[in-house]
Each structure stands twice: as C-alpha cells, then as structure tokens.
C-alpha positions as CSV (number, residue, x, y, z in Angstrom):
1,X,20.6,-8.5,3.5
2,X,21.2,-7.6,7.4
3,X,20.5,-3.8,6.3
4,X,17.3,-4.9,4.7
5,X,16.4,-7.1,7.9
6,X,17.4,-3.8,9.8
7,X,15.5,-1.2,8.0
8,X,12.4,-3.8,8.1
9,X,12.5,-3.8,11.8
10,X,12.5,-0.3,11.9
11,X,9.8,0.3,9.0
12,X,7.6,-2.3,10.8
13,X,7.6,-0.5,14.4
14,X,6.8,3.2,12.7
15,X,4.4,1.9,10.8
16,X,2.1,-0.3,12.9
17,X,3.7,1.6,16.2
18,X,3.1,-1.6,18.3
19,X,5.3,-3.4,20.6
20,X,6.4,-7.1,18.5
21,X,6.6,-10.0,20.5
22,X,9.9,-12.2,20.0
23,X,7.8,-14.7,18.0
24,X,7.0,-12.3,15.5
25,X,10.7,-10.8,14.7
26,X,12.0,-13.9,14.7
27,X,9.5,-14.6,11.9
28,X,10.0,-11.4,10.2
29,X,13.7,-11.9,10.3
30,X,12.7,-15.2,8.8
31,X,10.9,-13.6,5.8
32,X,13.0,-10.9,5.3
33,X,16.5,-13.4,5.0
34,X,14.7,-16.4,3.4
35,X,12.2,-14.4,1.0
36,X,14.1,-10.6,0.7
37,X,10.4,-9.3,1.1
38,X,11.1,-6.0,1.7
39,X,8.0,-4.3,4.6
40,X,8.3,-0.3,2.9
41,X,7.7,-1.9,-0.1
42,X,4.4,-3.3,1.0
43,X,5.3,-6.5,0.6
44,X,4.4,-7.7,4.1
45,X,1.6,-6.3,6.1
46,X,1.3,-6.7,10.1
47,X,-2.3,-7.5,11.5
48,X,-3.4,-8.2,15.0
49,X,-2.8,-12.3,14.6
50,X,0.6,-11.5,13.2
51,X,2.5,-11.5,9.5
52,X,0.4,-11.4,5.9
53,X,2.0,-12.0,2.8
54,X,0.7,-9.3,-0.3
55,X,0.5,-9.9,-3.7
56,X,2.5,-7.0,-4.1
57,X,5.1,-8.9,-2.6
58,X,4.5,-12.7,-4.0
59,X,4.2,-10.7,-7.2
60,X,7.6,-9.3,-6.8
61,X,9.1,-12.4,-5.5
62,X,7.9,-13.9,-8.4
63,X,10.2,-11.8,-10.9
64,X,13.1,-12.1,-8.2
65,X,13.0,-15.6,-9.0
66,X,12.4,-15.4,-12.7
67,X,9.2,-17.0,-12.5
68,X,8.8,-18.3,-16.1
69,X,4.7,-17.6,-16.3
70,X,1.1,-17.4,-14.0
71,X,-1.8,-19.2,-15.9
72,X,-5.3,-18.7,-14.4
73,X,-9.1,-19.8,-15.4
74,X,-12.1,-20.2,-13.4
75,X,-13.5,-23.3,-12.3
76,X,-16.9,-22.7,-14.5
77,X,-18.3,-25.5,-12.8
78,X,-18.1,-24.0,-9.2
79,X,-19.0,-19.9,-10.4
80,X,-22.6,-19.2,-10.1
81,X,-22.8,-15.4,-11.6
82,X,-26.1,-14.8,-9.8
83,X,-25.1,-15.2,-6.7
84,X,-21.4,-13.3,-6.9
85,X,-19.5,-16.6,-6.5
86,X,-16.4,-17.0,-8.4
87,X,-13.7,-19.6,-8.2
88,X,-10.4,-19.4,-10.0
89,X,-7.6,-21.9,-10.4
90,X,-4.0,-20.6,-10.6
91,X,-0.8,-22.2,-11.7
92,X,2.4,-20.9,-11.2
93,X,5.3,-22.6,-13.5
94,X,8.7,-21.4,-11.8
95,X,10.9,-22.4,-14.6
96,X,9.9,-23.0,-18.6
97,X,10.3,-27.4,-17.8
98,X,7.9,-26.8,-14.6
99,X,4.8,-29.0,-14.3
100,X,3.5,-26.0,-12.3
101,X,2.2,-25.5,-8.6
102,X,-1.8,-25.1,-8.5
103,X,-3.7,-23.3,-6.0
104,X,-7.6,-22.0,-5.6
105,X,-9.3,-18.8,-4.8
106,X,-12.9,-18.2,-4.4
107,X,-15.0,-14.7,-2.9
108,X,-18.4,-13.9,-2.9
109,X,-20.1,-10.8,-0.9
110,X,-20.0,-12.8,2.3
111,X,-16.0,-13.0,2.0
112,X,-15.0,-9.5,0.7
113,X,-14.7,-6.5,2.2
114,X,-17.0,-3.2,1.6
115,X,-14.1,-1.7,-0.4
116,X,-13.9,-4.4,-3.3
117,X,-17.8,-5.8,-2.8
118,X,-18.8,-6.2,-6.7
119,X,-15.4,-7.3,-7.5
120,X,-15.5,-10.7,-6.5
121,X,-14.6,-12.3,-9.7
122,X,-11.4,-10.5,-9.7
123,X,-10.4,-11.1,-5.6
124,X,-11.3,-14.9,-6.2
125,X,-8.7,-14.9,-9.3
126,X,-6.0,-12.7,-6.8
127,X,-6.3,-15.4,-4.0
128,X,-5.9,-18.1,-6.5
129,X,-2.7,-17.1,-7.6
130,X,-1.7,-15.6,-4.2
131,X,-2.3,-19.2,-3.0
132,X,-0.1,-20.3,-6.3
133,X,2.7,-18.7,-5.7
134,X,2.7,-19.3,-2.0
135,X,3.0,-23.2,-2.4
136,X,5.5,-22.6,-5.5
137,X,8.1,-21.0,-3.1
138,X,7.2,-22.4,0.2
139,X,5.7,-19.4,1.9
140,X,4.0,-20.4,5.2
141,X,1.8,-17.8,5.8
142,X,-1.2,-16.3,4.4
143,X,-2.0,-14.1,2.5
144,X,-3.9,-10.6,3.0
145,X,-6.0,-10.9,0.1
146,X,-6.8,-14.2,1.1
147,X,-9.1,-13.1,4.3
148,X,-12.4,-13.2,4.0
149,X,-14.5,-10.7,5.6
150,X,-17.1,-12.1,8.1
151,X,-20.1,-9.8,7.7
152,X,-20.9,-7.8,11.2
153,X,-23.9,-5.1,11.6
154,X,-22.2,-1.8,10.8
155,X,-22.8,0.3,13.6
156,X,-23.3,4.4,12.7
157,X,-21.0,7.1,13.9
158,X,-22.9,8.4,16.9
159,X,-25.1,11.1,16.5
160,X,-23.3,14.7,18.5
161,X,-24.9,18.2,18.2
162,X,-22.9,21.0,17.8
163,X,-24.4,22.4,20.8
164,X,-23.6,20.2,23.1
165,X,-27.3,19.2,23.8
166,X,-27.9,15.4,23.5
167,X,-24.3,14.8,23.7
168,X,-21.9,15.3,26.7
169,X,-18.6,15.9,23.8
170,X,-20.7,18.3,22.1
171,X,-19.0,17.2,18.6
172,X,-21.2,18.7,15.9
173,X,-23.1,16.8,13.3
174,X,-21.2,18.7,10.5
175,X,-18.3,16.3,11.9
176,X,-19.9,13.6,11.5
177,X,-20.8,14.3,7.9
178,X,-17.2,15.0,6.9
179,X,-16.5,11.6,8.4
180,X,-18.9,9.9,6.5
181,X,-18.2,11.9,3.2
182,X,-14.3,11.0,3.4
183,X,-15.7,7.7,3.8
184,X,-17.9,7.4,0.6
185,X,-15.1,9.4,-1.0
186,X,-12.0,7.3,-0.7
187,X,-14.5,3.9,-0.6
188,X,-13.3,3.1,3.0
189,X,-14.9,0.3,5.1
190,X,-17.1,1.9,7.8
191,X,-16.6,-0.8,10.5
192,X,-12.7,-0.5,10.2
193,X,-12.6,3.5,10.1
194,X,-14.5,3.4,13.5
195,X,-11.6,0.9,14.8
196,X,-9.0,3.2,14.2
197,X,-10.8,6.7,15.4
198,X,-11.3,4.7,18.9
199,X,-8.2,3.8,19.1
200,X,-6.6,7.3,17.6
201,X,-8.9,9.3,20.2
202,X,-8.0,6.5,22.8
203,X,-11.1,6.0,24.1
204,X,-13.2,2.5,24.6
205,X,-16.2,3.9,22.1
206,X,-16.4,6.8,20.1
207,X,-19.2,8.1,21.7
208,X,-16.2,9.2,24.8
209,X,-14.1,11.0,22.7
210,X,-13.9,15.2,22.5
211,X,-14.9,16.9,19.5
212,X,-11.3,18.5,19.6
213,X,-10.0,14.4,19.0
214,X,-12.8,13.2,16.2
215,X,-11.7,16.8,14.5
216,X,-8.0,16.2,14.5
217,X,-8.9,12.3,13.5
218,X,-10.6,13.2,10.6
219,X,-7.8,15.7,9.3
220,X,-4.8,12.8,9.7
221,X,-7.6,10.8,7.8
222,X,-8.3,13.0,4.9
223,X,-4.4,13.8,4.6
224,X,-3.7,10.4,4.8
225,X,-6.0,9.6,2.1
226,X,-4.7,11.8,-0.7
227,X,-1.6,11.5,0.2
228,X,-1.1,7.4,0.4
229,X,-4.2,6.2,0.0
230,X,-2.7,2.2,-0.3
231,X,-0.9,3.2,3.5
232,X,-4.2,3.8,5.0
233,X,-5.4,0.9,3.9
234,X,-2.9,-1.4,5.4
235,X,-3.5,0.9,8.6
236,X,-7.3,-0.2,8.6
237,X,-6.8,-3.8,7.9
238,X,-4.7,-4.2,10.7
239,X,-8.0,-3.5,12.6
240,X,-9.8,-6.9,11.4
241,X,-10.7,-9.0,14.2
242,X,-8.9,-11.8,14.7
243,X,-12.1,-14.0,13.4
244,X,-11.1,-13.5,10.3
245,X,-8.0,-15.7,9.7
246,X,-8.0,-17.8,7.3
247,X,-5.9,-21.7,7.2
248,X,-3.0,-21.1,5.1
C-alpha cells in the first residue's frame, strides 16, 4: 500500500506538473490508503479545485469489493426527450442481502460538455450510478462525470496571417486550420484546447504567442491525441473553471 501511495504521488506531479498544497496529499494519501484508487490507472483525476473521483475508478472499486450488482432506470417521470433531459436512478447492492444505496443523475445540453453533447441520456445514467456507488462506499468527493458544464461563448482562435500583416506573431492561417481540424477530429472542446495552448505557449492570450509556440503546441496535441487520447482528456478537464463544481 505505501508503494502505491508512493508511486501516486509521483504519477500525480508528472502528470498535472503542478505544485500540491499539503491539503491535497494529505487527501490523496487518504484515497489512495482508505480506497486503493490507483492515479495511473485513471482512477482519480486532479482539477484546479482539487481531487475527482472517475467511474473508471468507482467502477473498479466496485469489483475490489465484490460488489454483488448495479441496477439503473430512468425516472420517466422527470425525462423530457424533447428537450435532452434525462434523469436516471441508480442502486448499488454491495452484497447479495443489501437493500441497496440509491443515488440520481440528470444532464441535458446546458450540463454536458461539447465532447458528449447528444449523449445526455447516457451521462445522466453515468452520474447516477457514479453518485451510487459513491454513497455505497463512503467516498467524499465528487465525481468528474458529475460536473456539469456551464455554457460560456466560445471564443475563436485568433485570426494570424502567414505574412505577418495583421498580426504582430505572424502565425499563418494554415495553423490555425490544423488547430481547428485536430479539434473536429478527435471531438475536443474548443474552450478547453484554448486553456491549455495559453498556458503551453505561456502567454496571458493566444493572441501573444509566436507562431514557433502555437506550431510546436499543435504537434504535442496531435501526438497526444493518437497516442492517449483518454490522457488528453484528463489534461483538458483540468482546465474547467472552478464554476463548475458541483455539491457532492
């Protein structure tokens, strides 16, 4: 258990290459000994407001503990198809003699992200048995699939001449296409892809940065994305504002 709690520690600081505060290895080290969750695994993920559960990980808690079934089933009366709104009931029974622990999901487009928007019947069924399992065994905090997505005006990637003319960088337009095409490609959420270049290029907008740093963003982007595809996600949601919590 210490070399898990060990090797944790280490895979959360190369991951998210931030500084922790106390507060959040202590809780880490709390998870890790109390739940085995195991961070390379993908069983935790590390935002700005601190520690997220996944269902990767409840899921696989779940078997450690020889969970003896997951029944789900939407709450008919509270879906309205038209509008995109599902909500699912979940109950997790730990043991074959359990009367089960119950818990609730619901999404529509206002509460999902760009990447799973037209999946909302499926992400309000996820969060009702993330929130399941989580009261079954006791975990405190959320879950990532839990946060809903407060919709924000998606600003564009700005407009750079290859030239130079009309832009002091002089990146070309053909690299913002390639941008944009990885981002159709691999169904990655604007806003959050923008986060990350500023803060890969190290600039306060994008708009500042050299043609030379956009370039070299864009190929750790496109190698990241056919190479770990579920990696680069975690990478971009750890760029959701703060906002976006959720009370577990």
């Amino acid at each position: 258990m210490a070399d898990l709690w060990r090797n944790n520690l280490r895979a959360s600081r190369r991951r998210w290459k931030t500084d922790l505060s106390e507060q959040s290895i202590e809780m880490l080290k709390f998870l890790t000994l109390e739940h085995k969750f195991c961070v390379s695994e993908g069983d935790l993920i590390w935002l700005k407001s601190g520690w997220y559960a996944t269902h990767t990980g409840l899921l696989r808690l779940a078997h450690r503990n020889r969970c003896a079934g997951i029944h789900t089933r939407p709450a008919i009366e509270l879906c309205d198809p038209k509008t995109h709104y599902w909500s699912f009931e979940a109950t997790v029974f730990k043991t074959k003699t359990c009367r089960g622990f119950v818990g609730y999901g619901d999404a529509d487009p206002s509460n999902v992200s760009l990447l799973v928007r037209g999946a909302e019947m499926r992400v309000a069924e996820t969060r009702a048995v993330n929130r399941a399992l989580r009261n079954a065994y006791g975990i405190g905090i959320c879950s990532v699939e839990e946060i809903g997505t407060i919709p924000n005006p998606l600003e564009k990637f700005p407009p750079q001449k290859a030239n130079g003319n009309g832009n002091k960088n002089g990146s070309g337009p053909k690299v913002r296409d390639r941008l944009c095409q990885l981002i159709r490609q691999h169904k990655l959420d604007p806003a959050l892809v923008k986060a990350y270049a500023v803060d890969f290029c190290g600039t306060k907008t994008l708009r500042e940065s050299s043609r030379d740093q956009i370039e070299n963003f864009i190929r750790q982007l496109a190698d990241w994305a056919e190479k770990d595809r579920n990696a680069l996600l975690c990478q971009l949601n750890s760029y959701l504002p703060s906002e976006q919590k959720v009370v577990a």
